[in-house]
Each structure stands twice: as C-alpha cells, then as structure tokens.
SERO-4910 file (N, C-alpha, C, O; in steps of 0.05 Angstrom, whole numbers):
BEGIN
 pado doro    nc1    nc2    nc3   cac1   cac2   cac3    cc1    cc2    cc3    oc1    oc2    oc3
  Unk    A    863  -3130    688    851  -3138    663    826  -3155    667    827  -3174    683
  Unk    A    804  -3148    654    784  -3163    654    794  -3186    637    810  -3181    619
  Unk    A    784  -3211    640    797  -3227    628    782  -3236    608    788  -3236    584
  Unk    A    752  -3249    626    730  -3249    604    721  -3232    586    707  -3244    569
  Unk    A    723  -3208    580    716  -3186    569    745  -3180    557    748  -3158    546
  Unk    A    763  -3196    557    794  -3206    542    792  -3215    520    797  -3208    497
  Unk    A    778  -3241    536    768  -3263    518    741  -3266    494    734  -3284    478
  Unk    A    730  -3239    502    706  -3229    484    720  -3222    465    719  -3237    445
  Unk    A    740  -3194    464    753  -3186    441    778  -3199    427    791  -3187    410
  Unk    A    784  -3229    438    806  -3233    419    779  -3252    409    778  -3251    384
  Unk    A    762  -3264    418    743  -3277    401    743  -3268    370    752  -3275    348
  Unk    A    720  -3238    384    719  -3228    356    733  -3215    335    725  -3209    312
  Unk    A    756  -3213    346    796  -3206    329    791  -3228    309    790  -3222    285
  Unk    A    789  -3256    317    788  -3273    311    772  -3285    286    779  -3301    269
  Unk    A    742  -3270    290    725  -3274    272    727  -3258    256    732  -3264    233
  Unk    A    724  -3234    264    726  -3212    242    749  -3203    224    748  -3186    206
  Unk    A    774  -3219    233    801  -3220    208    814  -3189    217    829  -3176    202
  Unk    A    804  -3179    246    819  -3157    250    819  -3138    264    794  -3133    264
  Unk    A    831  -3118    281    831  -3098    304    811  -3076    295    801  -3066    316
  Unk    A    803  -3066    277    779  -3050    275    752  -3060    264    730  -3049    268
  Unk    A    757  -3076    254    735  -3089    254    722  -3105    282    699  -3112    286
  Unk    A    741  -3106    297    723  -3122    319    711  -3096    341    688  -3091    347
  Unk    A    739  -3082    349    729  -3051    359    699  -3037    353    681  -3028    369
  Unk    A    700  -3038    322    676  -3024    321    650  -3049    319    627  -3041    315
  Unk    A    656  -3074    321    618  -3085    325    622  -3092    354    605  -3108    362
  Unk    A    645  -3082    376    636  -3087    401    638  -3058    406    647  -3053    428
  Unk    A    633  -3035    390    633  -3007    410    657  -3004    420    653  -3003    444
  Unk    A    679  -3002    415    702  -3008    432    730  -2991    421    741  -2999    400
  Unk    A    740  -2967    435    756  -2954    419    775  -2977    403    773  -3001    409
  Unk    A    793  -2967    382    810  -2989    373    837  -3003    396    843  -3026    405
  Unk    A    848  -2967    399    873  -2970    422    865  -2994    449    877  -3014    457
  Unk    A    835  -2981    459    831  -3009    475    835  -3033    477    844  -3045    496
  Unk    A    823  -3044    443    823  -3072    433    854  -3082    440    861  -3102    452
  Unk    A    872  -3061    428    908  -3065    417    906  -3077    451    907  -3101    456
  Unk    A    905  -3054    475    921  -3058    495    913  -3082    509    929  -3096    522
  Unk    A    882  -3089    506    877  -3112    520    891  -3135    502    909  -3145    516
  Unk    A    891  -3145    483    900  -3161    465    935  -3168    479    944  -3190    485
  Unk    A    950  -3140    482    974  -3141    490    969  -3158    523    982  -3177    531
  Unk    A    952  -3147    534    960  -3151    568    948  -3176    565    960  -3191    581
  Unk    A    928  -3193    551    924  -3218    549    948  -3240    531    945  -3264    538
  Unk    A    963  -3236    516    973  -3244    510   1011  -3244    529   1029  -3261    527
  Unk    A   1011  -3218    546   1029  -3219    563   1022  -3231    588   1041  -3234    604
  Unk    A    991  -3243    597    985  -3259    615    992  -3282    616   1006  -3292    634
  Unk    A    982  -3296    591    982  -3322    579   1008  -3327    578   1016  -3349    587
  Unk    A   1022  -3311    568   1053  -3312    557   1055  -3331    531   1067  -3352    531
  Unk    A   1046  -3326    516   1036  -3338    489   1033  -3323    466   1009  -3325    470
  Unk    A   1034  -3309    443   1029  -3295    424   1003  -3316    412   1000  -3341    412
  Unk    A    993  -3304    406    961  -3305    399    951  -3300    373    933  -3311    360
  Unk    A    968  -3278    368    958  -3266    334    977  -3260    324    993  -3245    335
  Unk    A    979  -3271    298    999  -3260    278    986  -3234    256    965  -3232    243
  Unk    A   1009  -3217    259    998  -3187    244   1014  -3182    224   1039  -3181    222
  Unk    A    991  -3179    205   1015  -3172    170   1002  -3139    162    985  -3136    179
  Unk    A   1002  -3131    156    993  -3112    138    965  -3111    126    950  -3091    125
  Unk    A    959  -3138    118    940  -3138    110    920  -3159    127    896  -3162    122
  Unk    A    929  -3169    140    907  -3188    157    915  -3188    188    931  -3174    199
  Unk    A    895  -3211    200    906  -3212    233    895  -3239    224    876  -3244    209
  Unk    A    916  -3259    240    897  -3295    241    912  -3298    264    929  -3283    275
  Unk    A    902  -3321    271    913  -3323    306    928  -3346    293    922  -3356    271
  Unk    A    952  -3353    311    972  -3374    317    963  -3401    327    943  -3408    340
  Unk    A    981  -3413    319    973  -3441    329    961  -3443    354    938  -3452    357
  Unk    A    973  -3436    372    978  -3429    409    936  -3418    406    916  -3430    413
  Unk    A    938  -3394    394    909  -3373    389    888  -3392    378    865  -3389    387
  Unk    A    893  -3416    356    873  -3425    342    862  -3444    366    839  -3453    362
  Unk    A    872  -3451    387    864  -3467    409    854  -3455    425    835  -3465    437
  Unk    A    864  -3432    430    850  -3413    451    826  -3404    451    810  -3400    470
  Unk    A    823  -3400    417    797  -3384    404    774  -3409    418    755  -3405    433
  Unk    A    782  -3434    408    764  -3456    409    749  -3457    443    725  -3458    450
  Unk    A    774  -3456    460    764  -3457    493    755  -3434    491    737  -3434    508
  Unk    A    757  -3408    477    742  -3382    487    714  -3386    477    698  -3379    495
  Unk    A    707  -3391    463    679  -3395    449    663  -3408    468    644  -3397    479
  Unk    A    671  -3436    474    667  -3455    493    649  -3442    528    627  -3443    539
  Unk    A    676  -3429    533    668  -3427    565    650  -3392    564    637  -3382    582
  Unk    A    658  -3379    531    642  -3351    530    607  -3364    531    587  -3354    542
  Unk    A    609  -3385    519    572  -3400    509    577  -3399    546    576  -3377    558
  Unk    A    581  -3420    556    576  -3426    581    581  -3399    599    574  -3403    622
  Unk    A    588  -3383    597    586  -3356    614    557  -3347    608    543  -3341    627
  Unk    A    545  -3345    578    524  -3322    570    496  -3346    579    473  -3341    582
  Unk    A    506  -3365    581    473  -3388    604    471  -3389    625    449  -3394    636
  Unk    A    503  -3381    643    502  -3376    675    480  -3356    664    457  -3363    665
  Unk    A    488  -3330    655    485  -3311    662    446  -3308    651    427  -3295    658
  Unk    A    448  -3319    641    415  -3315    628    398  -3337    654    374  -3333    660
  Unk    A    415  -3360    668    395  -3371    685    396  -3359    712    374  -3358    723
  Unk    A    415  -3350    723    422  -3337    742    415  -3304    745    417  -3292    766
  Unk    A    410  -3293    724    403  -3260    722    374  -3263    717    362  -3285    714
  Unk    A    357  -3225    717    341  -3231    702    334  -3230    672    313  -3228    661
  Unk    A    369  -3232    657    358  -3235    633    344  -3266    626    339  -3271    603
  Unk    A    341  -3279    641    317  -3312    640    299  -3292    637    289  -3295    614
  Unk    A    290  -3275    646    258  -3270    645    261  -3238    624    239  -3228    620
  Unk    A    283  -3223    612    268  -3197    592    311  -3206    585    332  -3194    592
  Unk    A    306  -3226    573    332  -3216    551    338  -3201    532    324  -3200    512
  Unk    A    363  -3185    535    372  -3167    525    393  -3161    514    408  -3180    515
  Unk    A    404  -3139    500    428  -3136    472    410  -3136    450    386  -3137    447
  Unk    A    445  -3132    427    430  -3131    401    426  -3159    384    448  -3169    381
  Unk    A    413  -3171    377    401  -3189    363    405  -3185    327    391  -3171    313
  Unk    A    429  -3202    316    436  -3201    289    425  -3221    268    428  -3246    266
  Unk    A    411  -3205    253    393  -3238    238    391  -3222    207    391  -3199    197
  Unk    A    388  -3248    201    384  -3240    166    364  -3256    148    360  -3280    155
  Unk    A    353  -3248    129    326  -3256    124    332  -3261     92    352  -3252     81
  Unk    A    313  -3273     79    304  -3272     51    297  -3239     45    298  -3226     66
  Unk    A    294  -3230     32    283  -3201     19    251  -3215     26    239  -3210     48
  Unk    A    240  -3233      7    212  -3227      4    202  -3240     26    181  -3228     33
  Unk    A    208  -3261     42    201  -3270     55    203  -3253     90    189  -3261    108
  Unk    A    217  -3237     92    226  -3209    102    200  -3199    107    183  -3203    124
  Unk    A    203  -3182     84    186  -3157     79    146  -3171     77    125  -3158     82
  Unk    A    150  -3192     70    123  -3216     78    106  -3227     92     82  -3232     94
  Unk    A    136  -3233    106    118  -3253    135    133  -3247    145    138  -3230    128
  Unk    A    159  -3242    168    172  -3234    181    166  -3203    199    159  -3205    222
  Unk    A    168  -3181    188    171  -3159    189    141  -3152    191    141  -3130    203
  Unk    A    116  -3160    184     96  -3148    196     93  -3164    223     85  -3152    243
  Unk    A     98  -3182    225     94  -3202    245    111  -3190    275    102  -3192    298
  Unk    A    129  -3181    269    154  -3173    288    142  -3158    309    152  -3159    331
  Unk    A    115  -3140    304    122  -3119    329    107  -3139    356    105  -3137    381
  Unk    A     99  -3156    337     93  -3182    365    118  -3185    386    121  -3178    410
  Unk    A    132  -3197    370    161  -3202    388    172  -3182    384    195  -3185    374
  Unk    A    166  -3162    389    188  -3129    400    171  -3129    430    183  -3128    451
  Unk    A    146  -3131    427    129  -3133    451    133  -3145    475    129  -3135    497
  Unk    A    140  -3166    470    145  -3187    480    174  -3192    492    178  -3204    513
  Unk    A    195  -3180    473    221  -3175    491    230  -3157    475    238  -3158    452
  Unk    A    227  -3129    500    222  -3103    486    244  -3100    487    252  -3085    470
  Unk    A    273  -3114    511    288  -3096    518    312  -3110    488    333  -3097    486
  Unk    A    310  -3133    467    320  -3136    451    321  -3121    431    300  -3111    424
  Unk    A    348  -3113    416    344  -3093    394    354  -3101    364    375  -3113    358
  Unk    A    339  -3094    352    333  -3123    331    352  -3102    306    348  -3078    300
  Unk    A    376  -3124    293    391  -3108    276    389  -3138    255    398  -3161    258
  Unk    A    373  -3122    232    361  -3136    208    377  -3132    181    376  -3113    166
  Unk    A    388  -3149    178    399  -3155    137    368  -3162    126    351  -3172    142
  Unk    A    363  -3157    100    350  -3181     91    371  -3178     65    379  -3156     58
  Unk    A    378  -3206     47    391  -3215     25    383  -3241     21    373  -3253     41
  Unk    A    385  -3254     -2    390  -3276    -14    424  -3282    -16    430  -3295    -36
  Unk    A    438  -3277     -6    467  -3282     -7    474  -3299     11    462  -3296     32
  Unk    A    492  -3319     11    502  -3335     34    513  -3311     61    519  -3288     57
  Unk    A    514  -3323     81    528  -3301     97    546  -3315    118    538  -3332    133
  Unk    A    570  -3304    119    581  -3321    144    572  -3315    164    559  -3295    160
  Unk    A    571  -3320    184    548  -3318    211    578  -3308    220    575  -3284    224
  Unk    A    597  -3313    223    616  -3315    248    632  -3282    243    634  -3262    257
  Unk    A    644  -3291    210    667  -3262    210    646  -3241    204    655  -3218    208
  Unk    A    614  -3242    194    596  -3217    196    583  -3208    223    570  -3187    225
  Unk    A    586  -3228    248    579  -3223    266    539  -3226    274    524  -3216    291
  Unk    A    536  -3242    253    516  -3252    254    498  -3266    271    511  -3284    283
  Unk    A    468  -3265    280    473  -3293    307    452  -3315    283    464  -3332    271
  Unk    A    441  -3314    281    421  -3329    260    409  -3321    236    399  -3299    242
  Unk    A    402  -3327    208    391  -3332    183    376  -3341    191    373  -3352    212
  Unk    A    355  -3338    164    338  -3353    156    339  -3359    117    339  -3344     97
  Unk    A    341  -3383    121    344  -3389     89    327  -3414     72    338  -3434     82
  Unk    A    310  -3422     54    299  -3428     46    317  -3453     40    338  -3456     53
  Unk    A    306  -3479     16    322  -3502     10    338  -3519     34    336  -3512     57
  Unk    A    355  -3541     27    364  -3561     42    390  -3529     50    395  -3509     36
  Unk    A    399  -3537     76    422  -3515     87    449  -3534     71    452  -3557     64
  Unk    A    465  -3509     68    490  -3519     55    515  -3513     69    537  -3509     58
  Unk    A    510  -3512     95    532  -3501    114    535  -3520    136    523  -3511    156
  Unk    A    547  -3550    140    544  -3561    152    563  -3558    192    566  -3571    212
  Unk    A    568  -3538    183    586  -3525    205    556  -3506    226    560  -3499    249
  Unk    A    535  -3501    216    523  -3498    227    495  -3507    236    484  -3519    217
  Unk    A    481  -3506    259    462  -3511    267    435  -3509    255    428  -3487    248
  Unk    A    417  -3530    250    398  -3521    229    364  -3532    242    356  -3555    246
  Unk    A    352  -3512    246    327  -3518    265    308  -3509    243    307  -3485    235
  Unk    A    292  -3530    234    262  -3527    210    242  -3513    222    229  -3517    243
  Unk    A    241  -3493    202    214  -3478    224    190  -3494    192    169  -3504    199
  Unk    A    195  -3494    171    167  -3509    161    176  -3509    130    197  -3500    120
  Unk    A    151  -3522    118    156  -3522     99    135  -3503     74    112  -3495     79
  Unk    A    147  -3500     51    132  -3475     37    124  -3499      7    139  -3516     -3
  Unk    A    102  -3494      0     83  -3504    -30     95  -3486    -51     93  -3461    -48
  Unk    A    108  -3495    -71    117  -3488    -94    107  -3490   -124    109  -3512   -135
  Unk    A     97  -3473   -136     75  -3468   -162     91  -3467   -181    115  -3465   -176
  Unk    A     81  -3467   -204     95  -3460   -233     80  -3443   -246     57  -3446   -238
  Unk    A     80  -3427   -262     65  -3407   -263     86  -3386   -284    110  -3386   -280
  Unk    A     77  -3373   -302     76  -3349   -317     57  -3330   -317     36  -3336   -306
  Unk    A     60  -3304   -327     43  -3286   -345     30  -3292   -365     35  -3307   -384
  Unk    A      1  -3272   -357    -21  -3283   -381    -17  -3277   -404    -28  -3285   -425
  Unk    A      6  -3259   -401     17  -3250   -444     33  -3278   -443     20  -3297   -453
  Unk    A     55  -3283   -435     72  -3300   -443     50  -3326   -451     52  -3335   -473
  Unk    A     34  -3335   -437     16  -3364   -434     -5  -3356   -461    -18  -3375   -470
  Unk    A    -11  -3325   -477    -23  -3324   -489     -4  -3332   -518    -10  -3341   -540
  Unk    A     13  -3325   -510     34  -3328   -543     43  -3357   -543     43  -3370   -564
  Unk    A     53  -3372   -514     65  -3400   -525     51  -3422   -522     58  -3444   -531
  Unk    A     13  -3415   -501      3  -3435   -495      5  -3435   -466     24  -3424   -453
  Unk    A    -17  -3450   -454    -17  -3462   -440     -9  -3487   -431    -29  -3500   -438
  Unk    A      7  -3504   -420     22  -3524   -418     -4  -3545   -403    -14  -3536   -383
  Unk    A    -12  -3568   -410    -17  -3583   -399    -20  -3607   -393    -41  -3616   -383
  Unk    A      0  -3620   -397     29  -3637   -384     47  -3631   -389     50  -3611   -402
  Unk    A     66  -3648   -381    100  -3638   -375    107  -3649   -413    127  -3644   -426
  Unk    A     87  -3663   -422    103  -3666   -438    103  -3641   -465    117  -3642   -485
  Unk    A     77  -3614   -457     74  -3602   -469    101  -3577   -461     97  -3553   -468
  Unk    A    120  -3582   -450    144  -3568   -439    163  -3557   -453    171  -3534   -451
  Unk    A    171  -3576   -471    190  -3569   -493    186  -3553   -514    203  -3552   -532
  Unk    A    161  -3540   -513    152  -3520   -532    154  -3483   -515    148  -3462   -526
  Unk    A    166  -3486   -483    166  -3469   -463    186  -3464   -463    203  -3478   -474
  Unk    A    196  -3434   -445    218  -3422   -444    217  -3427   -407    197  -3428   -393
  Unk    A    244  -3428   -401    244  -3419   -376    265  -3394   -365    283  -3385   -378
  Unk    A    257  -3386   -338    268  -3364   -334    289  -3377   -305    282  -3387   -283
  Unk    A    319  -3372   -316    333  -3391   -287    340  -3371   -271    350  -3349   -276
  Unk    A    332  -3386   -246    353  -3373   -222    381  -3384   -212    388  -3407   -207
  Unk    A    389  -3369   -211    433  -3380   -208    440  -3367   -186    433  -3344   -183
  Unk    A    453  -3379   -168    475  -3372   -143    500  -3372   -152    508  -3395   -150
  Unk    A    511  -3361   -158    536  -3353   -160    553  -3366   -137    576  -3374   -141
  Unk    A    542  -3366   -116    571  -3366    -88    565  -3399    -85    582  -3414    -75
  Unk    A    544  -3406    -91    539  -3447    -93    537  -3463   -120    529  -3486   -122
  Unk    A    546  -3447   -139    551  -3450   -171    528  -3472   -176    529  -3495   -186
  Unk    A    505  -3456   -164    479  -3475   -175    455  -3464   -184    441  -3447   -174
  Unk    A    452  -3477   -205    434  -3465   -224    398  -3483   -216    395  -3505   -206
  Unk    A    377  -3463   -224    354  -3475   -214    336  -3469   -238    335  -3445   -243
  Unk    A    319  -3488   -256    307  -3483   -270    282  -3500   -273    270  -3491   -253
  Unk    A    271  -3510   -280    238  -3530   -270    247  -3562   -267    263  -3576   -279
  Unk    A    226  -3569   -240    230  -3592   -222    207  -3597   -217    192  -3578   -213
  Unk    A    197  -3622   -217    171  -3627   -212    181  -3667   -192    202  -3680   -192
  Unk    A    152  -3670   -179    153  -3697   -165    136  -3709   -177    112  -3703   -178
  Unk    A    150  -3730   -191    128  -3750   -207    140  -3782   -198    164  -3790   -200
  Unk    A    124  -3794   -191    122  -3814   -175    136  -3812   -153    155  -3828   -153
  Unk    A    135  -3802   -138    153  -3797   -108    185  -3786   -119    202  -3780   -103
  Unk    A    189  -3786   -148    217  -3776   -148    215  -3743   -168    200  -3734   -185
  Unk    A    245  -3730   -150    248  -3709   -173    254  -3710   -194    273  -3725   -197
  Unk    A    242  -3698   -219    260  -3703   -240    262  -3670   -248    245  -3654   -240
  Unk    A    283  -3663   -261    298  -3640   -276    290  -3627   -303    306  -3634   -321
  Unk    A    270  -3610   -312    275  -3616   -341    285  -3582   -353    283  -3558   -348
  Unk    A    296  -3601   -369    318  -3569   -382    306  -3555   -398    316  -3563   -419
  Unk    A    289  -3538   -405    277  -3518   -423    298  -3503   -430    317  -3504   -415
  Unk    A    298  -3485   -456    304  -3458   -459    306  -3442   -446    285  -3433   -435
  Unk    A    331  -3430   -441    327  -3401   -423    319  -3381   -432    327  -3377   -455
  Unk    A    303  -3360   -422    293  -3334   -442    315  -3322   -425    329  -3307   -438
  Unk    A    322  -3325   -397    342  -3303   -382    349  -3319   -360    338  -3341   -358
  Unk    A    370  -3313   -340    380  -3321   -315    382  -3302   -300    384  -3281   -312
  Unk    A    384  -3299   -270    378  -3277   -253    382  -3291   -231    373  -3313   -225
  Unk    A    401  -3272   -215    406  -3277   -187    384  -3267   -157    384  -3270   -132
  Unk    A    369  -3255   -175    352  -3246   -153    326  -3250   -151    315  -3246   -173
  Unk    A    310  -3259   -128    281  -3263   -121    265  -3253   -128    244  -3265   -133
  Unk    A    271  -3220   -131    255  -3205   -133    242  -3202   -168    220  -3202   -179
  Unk    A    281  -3197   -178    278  -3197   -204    269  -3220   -212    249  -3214   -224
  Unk    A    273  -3249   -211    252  -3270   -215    227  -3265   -230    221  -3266   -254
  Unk    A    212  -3258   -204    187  -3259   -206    178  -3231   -232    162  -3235   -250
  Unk    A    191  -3205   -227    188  -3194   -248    197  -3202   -271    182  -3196   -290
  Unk    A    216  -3215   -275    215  -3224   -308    197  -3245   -314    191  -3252   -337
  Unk    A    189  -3254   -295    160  -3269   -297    138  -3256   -308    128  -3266   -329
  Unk    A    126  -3232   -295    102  -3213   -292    115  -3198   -317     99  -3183   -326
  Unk    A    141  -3197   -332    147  -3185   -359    141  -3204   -373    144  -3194   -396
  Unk    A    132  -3230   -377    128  -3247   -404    149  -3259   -415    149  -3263   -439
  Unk    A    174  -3268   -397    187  -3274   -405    193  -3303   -402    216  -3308   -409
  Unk    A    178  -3326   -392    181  -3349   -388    168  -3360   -362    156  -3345   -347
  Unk    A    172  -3393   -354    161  -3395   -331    177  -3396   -319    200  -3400   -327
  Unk    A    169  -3391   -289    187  -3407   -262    171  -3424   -248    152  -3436   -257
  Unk    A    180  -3426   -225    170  -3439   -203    179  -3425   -173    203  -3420   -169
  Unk    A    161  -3419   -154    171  -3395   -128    143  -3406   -111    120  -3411   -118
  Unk    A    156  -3406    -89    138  -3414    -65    109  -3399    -65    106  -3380    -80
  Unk    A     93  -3405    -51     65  -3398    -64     56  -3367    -52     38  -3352    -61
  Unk    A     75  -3360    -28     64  -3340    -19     73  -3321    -32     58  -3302    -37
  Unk    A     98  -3322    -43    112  -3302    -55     87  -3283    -80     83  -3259    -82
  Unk    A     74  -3306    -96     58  -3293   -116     34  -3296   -115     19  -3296   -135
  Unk    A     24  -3299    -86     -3  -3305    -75    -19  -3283    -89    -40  -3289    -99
  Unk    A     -7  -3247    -89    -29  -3228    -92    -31  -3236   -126    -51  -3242   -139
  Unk    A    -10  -3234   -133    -18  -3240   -167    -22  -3257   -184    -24  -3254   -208
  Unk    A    -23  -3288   -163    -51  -3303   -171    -71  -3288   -174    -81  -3282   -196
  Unk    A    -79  -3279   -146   -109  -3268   -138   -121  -3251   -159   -145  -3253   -164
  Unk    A   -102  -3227   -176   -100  -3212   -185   -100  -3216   -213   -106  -3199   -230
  Unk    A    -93  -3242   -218    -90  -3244   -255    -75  -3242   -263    -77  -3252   -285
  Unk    A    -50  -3233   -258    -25  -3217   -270     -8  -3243   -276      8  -3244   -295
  Unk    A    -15  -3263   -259     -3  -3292   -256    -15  -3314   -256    -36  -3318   -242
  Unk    A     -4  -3334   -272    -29  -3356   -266     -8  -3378   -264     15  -3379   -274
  Unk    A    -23  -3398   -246     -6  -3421   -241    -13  -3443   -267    -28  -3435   -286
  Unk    A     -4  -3463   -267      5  -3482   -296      7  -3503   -282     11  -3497   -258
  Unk    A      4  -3534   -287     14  -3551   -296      8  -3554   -252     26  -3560   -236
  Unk    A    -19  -3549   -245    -24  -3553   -224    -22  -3587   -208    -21  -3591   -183
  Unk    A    -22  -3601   -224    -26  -3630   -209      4  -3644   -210     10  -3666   -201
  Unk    A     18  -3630   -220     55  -3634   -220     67  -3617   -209     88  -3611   -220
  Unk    A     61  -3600   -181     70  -3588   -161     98  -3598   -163    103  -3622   -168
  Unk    A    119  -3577   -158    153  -3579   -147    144  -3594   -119    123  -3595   -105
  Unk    A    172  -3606   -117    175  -3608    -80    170  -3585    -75    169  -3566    -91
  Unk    A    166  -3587    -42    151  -3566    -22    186  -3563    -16    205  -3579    -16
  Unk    A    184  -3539    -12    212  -3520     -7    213  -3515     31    198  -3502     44
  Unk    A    234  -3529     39    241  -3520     67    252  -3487     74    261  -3468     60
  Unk    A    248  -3492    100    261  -3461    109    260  -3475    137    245  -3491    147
  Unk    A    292  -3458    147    303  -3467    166    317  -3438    184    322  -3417    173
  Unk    A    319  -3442    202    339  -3421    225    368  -3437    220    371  -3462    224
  Unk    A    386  -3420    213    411  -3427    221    431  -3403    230    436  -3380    223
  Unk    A    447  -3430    261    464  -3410    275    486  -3419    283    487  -3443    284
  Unk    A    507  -3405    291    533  -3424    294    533  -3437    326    534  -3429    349
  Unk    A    530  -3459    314    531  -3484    343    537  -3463    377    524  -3468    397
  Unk    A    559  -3441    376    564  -3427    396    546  -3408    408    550  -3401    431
  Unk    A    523  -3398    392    508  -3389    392    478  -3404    406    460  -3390    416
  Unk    A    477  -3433    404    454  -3442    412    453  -3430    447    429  -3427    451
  Unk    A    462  -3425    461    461  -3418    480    446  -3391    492    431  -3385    510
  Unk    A    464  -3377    466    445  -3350    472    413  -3346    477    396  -3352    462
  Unk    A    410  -3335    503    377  -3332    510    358  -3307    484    334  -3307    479
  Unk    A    378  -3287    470    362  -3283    444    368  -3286    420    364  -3271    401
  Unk    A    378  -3307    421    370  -3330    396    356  -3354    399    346  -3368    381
  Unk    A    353  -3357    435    339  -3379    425    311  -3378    431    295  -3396    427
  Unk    A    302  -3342    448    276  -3342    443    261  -3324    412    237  -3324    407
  Unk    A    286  -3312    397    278  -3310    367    268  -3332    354    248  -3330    340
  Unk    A    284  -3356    359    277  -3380    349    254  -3393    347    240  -3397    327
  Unk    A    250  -3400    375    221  -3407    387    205  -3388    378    181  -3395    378
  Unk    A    208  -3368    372    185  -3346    367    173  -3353    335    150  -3356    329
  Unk    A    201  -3356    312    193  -3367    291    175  -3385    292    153  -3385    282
  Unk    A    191  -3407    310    175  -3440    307    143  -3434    310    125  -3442    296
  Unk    A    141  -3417    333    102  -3414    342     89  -3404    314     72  -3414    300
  Unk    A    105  -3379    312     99  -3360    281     95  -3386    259     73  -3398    256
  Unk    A    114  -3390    248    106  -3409    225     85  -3436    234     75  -3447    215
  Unk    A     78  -3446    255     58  -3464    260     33  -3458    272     20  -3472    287
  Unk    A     28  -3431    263      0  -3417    269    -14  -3422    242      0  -3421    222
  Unk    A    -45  -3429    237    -63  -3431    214    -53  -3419    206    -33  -3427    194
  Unk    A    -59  -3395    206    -65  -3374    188    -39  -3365    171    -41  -3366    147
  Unk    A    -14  -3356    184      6  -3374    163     24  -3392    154     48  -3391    147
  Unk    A     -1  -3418    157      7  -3438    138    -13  -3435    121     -4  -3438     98
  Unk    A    -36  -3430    123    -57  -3416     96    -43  -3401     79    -44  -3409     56
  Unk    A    -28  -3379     84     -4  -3362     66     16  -3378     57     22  -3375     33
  Unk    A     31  -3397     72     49  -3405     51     43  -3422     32     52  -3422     10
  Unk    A     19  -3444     46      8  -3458     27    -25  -3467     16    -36  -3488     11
  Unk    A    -34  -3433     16    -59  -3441     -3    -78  -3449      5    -96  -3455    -11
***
C-alpha cells in the first residue's frame, strides 16, 4: 500500500463527503478508492469513516487523522517542489474561481501571460459570485471582492478597487440629477443581496472619514453583477460598482457617474486559500502572479480612473 497516496484519498473522502466524489476529482477508479481506504484503515487498525447511505464523515479516531494528513500532505508537496524540478516549471491542475466580471475583465485577458510562464500548469476556472467552499469543492484559491468572510481561511490583498455611483441617462433624465446626498431621497435604488451572507447592499458613501448607510427606495433587488449593472443601463435606479466594471459606459454615455465628490469606500479584493494550501508551489506562484498583475500602472489606471 502506498501510504501517502492512502493518505491523499482518505483526505479527499474526507472533504468531498464521499467515495465517488473523491475517485472522480483524483481520476481514480471508485473500487480503488474502497480498497485503499480498507487496507489503510486495516493498517492503522482504526475505522476511519463512518458510512450511512447517505453520507461518509470520518470518526473521531479519522477527524484526527484527517488533521495530521493535511499537515505532513502540505509538508510532502514543499519537499517535493524544493527538492524536484517542480521549484523551477510547477505542475498539475490549478483550481481557482473568480468574480464573472472581474474574470472575463482583467483576469482572463491577462492569463496567457502566466500560461507562458508556467506552461506545464493547467488552469481549471469557475468564475461566480457565490461563496464557495474551497475544501469539499476541491478548490485551491478564489478571488473575491469586500472584507473576506471566511475566517478559516487565508487572505492575501492583491489591491484595492474605486467605487462610483452612477445611473442611466433616461433614469437621471426623469428623476434628476442628484447633487448632494441630501438630494437622495427623491432617488430610487437598485439593491444587491447575497442570499448565502443574508446581506443586503444598497448606497454607502464616506463622509468625514466615516461610512454612513442611506436607505432609498428599491426599484428592484438582484443577486447578480451582471444583472446589476443592466438594470442600471435599463433606468431603473442607482447603484454603486467598482469603476472598472462600467469604465466602457462611462466612456460611452450609456452611464454617468453622480454625486462624484462622495465616492463609496474603495472596495478590496483579496486571494483566498485554505491555510493547507499555502504551500502549494501553484498557488503560490498564481498568487504572486496576481500581486505583480494588480500593481502594474496600467491596471491600476483600470480599476481606478
């Protein structure tokens, strides 16, 4: 029995809540997973996992095991990156997940830099606005906008983004142009809601070094980025969205910013990965790759103007 390569698949038994699910994101017939699982657990002489019908969770004995497997698996995959030549062209698949717009924006044209650069990585891309578990999706790093809300994981700032307020030139032609906050209460806003952090986001501005909140009218609520900004560009109220997002339709007219000298806070964005993961040699030169990426001029001119 390989033992380490034991200890790979009860890992991910572990994360993924189950025998085919782990099989198939390590390539791995199922029967395999079963028999190693058996001959590791007949090594140990310990039962490891409890099996119902509907789930797999590991045992007391397992919930300790999992902990040392993670542990000395990190410290196996740094021998092996300082001692091999994956130090110099690291390799596997690389699991990351992105914003949609911020994705399809700045990320994704930017990438075939770093395909170049470590060709032999093979880059397997989500993009969503959804929380994601890094561990039972098999994830190695996000990228997510705002303060992180996952304090179980690792959180490295790659920068920060300029946030506008801004409508459509129909909507701004029918209710006005706003100019001060106190001309607000005559405005509709358009909210964005998370469902999975039961938090609602509707206009914020920094006036004297502090945030304040103010509650407008909703014309609509919407879970998505995308849709956002189109019920924006429909006339349906203001928001507020980081500057790159509606950079072309400033440029364009379609959008105009508002109530310019009462800028929102500047919106963070961060890498996050599960603490076990800092080790990995491609996560942590994806990482570094962001950090250079986002602290180049040219886009910080894009995110902020």
């Amino acid at each position: 029995m390989d033992r380490f390569n034991a200890m790979r698949v009860f890992a991910r038994i572990v994360e993924l809540g189950g025998f085919a699910r782990a099989a198939e994101s390590l390539h791995m017939p199922r029967a395999s997973v079963t028999i190693l699982i058996k001959q590791l657990e007949a090594h140990l002489g310990v039962q490891l996992l409890q099996r119902t019908t509907r789930q797999v969770s590991p045992t007391l004995d397992g919930q300790a095991y999992y902990r040392r497997c993670v542990s000395l698996l990190a410290d196996l995959d740094d021998v092996e990156a300082v001692f091999s030549s994956a130090s110099i062209a690291p390799t596997g698949v690389l699991r990351i997940d992105i914003p949609v717009g911020f994705g399809r924006m700045i990320v994704i044209p930017a990438l075939p830099e770093f395909s170049a650069r470590y060709p032999l990585i093979e880059l397997e891309i989500g993009m969503s606005d959804r929380p994601v578990d890094l561990i039972r999706e098999g994830v190695d790093c996000v990228l997510r906008a705002g303060p992180p809300h996952d304090d179980s994981l690792v959180a490295r700032p790659l920068t920060s983004m300029t946030q506008v307020t801004c409508a459509s030139r129909g909507y701004l032609d029918q209710y006005g142009i706003p100019k001060t906050l106190a001309d607000l209460p005559q405005h509709k806003v358009i909210e964005y809601f998370s469902a999975s952090f039961n938090k609602r986001y509707g206009l914020e501005f920094m006036i004297d070094g502090q945030i304040k909140d103010f509650n407008l009218p909703k014309a609509m609520s919407i879970n998505s980025a995308d849709g956002y900004l189109a019920a924006c560009e429909a006339g349906y109220g203001l928001v507020q969205t980081p500057y790159y997002h509606i950079a072309e339709q400033l440029r364009s007219g379609a959008l105009l910013e508002v109530l310019e000298t009462y800028r929102p806070p500047a919106m963070a964005l961060h890498a996050l990965y599960p603490p076990h993961r800092q080790m990995s040699r491609r996560v942590r030169v994806f990482i570094d790759w962001l950090v250079e990426l986002c602290a180049r001029e040219a886009l910080q001119e894009k995110l902020n103007g």
